[in-house]
KEDOLO-272799 format. One record per residue (C-alpha): residue number from 1; x, y, z. Coordinates in pm, 1 decimal. Example, Ala and Ser with C-alpha at 12.3 -4.5 7.8 and 13.67 -1.06 7.14 Angstrom:
1;1230.0;-450.0;780.0 .
2;1367.0;-106.0;714.0 .
# end
This chain:
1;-1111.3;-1312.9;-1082.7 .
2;-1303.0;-1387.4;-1393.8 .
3;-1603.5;-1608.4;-1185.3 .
4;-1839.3;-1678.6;-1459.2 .
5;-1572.6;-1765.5;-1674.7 .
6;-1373.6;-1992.6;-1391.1 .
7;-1066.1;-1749.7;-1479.6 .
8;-825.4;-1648.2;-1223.6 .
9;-546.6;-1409.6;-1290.4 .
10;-251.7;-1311.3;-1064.6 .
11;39.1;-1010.8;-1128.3 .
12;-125.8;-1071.3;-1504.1 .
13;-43.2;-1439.4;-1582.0 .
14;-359.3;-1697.9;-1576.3 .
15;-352.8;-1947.9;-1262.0 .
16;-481.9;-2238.6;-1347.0 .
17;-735.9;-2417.2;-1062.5 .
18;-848.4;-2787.5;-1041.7 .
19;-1177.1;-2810.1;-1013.6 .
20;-1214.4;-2868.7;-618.4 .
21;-998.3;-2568.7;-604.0 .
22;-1252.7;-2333.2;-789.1 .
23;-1554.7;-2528.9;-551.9 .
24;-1364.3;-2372.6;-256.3 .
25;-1320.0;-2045.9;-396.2 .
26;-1665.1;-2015.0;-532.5 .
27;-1753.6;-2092.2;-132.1 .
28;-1588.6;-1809.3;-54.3 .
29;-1653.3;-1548.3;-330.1 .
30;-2000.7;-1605.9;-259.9 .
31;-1974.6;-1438.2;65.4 .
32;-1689.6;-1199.5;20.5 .
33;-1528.7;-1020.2;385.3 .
34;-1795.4;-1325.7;572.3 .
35;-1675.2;-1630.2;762.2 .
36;-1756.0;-1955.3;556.0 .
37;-1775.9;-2232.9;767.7 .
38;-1588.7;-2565.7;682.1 .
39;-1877.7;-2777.7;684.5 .
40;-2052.5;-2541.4;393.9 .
41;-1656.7;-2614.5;217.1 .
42;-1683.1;-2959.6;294.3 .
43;-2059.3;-2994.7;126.6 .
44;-1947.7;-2772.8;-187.0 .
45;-1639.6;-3069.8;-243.5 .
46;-1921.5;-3342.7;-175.5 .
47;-2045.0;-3293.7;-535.6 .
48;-1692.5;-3450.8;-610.7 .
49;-1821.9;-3814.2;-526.1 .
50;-1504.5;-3923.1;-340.5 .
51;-1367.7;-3955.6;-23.6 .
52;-1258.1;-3740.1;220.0 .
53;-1016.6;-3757.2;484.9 .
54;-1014.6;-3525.1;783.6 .
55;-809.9;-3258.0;634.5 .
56;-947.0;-3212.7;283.3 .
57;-1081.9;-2850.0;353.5 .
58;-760.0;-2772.2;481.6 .
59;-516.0;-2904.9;181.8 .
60;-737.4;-2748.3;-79.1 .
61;-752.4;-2354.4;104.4 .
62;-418.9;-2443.4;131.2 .
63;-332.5;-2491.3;-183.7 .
64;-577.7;-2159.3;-306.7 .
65;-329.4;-1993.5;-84.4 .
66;-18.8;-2076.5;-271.7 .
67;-196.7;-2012.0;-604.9 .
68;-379.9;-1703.0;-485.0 .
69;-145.2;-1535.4;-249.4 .
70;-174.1;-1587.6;146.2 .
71;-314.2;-1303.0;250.8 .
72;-605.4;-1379.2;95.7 .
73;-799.4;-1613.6;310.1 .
74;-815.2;-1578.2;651.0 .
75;-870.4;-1876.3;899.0 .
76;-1113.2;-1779.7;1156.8 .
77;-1061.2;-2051.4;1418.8 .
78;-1325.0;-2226.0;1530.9 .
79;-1569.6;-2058.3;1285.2 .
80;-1438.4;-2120.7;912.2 .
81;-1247.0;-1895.2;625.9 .
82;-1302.8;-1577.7;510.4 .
83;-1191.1;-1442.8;157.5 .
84;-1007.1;-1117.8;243.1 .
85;-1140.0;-828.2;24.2 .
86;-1000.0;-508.6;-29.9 .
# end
């Protein structure tokens, strides 16, 4: 992860993020191995001016997963996500 320069790179190939995507990881990279709760997520996408529905933390950590491997972020339930570091 290239964080300055919003760069993301997995088994060597680039992985390109939308920009809510990079607003969730940034959450998380900003506290690396600590919970993050949702609502600190939630006012990180809020910047986006749109609407949210009830689920939008959850489709865009979703979607990190898929891009970023699963493993990665945890789901600490009832508190928030964590990015796993190792």
């Amino acid at each position: 992860i290239q964080a300055a320069e919003r760069r993301l790179f997995r088994d060597g190939q680039e992985v390109h993020l939308s920009g809510r995507e990079w607003a969730v990881l940034d959450c998380l990279l900003r506290r690396p191995g600590s919970v993050v709760s949702k609502g600190r997520i939630e006012h990180a996408l809020y910047s986006f001016n749109s609407e949210f529905e009830s689920n939008t933390v959850e489709v865009y950590v979703s979607r990190l997963r898929k891009k970023i491997g699963g493993d990665r972020i945890a789901t600490v339930r009832g508190s928030g996500y964590r990015l796993v570091v190792t």
